[in-house]
TORDO-129722 format. One record per residue: residue number from 0; x, y, z of N, C-alpha, C in turn. Coordinates in steps of 0.001 Angstrom, whole numbers, plus 500000, padded with zeros to 6 digits. Layout:
// residues N
num_n.px_n.py_n.pz_ca.px_ca.py_ca.pz_c.px_c.py_c.pz
NUM_X_Y_Z_X_Y_Z_X_Y_Z .
...
// end
This chain:
// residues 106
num_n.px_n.py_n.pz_ca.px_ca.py_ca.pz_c.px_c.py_c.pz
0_027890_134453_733434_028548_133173_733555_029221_133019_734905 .
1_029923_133733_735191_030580_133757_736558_029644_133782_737832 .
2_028284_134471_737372_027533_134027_738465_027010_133117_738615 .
3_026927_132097_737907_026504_131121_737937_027465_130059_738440 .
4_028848_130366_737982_030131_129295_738342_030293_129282_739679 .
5_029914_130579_740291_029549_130630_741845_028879_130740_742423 .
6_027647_130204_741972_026547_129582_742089_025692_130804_742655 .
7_025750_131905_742458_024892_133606_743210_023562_133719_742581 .
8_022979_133747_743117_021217_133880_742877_021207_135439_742197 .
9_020873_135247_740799_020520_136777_739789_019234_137528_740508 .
10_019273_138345_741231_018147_139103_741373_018294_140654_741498 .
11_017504_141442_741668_017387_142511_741638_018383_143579_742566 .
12_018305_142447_743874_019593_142900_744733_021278_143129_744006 .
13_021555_141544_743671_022603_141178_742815_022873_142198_741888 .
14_022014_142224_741037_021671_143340_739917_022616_144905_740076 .
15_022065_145148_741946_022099_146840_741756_022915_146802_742515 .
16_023973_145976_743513_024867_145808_743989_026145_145817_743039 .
17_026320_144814_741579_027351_144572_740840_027009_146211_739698 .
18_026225_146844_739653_025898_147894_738962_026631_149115_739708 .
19_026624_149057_740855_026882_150089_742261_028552_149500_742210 .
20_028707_148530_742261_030329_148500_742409_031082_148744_740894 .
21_030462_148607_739647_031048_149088_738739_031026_150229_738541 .
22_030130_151081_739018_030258_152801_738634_031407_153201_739988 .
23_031712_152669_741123_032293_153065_741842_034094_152720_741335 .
24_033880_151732_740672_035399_151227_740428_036176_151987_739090 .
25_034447_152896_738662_035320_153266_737645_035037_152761_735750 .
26_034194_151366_736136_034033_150888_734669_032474_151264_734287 .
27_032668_152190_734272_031019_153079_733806_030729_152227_733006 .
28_031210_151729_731341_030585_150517_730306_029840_149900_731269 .
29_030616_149203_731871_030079_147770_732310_029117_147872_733408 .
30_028957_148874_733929_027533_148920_735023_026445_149262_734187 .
31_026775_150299_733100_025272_150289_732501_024996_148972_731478 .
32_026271_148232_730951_025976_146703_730250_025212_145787_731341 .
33_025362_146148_732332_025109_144901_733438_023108_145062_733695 .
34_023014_146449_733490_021230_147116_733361_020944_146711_732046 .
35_021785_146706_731165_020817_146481_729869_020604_145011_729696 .
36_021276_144025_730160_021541_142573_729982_020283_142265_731175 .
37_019843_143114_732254_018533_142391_733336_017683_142162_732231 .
38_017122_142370_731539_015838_141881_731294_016182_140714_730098 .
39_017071_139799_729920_017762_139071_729411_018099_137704_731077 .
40_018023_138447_731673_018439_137720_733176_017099_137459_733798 .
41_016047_138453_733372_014563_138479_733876_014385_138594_735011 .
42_015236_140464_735002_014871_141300_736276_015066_142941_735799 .
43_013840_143009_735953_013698_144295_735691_014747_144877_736912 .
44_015382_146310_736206_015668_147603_736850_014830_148154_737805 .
45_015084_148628_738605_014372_149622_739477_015048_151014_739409 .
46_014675_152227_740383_014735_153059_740428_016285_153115_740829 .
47_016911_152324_741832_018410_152162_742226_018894_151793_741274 .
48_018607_150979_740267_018891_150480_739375_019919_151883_738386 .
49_018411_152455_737851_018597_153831_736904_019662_154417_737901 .
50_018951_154645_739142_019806_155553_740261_022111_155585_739825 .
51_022283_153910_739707_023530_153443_739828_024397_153868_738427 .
52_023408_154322_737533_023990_153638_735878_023776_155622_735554 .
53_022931_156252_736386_022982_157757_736178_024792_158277_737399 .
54_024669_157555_738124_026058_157579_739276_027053_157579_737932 .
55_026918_156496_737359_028198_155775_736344_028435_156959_735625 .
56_027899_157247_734780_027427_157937_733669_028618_159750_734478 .
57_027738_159473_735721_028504_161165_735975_030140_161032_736561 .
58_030271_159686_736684_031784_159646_737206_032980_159633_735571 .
59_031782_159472_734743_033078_159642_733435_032765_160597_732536 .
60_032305_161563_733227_031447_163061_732563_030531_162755_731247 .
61_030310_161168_731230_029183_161376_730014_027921_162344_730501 .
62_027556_163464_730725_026730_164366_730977_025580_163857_730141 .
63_026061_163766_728655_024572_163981_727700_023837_162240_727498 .
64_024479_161110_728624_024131_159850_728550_023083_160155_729901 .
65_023577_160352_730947_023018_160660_732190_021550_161558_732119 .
66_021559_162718_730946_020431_163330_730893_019605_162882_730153 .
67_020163_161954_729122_019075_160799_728348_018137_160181_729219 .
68_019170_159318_730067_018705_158055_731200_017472_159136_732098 .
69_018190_160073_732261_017023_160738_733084_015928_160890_733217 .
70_015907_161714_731752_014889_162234_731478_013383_161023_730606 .
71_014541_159906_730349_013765_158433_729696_013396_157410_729936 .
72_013460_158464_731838_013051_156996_732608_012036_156183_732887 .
73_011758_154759_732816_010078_154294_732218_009254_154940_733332 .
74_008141_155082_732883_007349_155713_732944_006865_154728_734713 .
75_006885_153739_734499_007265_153031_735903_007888_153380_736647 .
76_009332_153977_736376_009979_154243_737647_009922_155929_737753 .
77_010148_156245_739150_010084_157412_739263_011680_158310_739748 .
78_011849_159131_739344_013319_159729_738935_013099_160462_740732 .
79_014155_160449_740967_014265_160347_742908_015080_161254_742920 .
80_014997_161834_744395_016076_162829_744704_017561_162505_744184 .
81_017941_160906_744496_019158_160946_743919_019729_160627_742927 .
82_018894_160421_742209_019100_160258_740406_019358_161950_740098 .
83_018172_162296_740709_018269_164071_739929_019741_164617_740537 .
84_020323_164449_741879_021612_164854_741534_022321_164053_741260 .
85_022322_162950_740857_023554_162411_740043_023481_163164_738516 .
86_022300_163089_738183_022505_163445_736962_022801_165136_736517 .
87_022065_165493_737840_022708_167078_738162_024587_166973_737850 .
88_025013_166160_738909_026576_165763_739154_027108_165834_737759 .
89_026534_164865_737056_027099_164601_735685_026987_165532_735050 .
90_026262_166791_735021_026253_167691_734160_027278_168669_734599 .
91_027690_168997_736299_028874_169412_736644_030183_169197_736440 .
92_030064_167410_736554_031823_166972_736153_032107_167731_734820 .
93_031347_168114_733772_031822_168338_732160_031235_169493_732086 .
94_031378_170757_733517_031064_172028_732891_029889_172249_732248 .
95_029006_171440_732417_027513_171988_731524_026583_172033_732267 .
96_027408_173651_733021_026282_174755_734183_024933_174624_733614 .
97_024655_175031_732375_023369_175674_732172_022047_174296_732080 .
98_022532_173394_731439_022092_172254_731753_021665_171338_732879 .
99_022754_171982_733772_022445_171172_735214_021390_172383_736463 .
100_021704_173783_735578_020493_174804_736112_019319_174516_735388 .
101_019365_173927_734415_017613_173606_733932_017223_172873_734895 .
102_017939_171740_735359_017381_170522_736246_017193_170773_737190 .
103_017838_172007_737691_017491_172102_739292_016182_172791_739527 .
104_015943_173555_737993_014642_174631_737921_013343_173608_737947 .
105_013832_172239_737229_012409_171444_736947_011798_170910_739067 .
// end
């Protein structure tokens, strides 16, 4: 709604920009609400996309959300150097060494 009240063009940019400033500010919910609501907006995610919402995920030690997203990523996108350490990251913030040594082994 608000993007619209200020009249901002919804696209993919928009998308992974307001996704990127919510994991940075802190409101992990709402950057990965903001990915699940694109294809409702009719814009697919991309790889920055996943990239921003695996960031989120490790700044509030959800570890075992981040290795979901990871490992469930469509088959379209391809999991990138910096997804794998974010989601590496996320398995560090919450102490779950052995988990984040599987990932580094794959």
């Amino acid at each position: 709604r608000v993007v619209h009240q200020l009249g901002l063009e919804l696209n993919l940019i928009s998308l992974n920009s307001a996704t990127s400033a919510c994991s940075k500010g802190g409101r992990w919910m709402l950057a990965v609400d903001v990915i699940r609501q694109a294809d409702t907006m009719g814009i697919r995610p991309d790889t920055i996309s996943c990239n921003s919402a695996l960031h989120a995920y490790g700044r509030c030690t959800r570890w075992h959300l981040a290795l979901h997203l990871y490992r469930n990523m469509p088959t379209s996108l391809k999991p990138d150097a910096i997804g794998a350490f974010s989601a590496i990251g996320a398995c560090e913030q919450s102490s779950q060494w052995p988990v984040a040594l599987d990932l580094i082994r794959r």
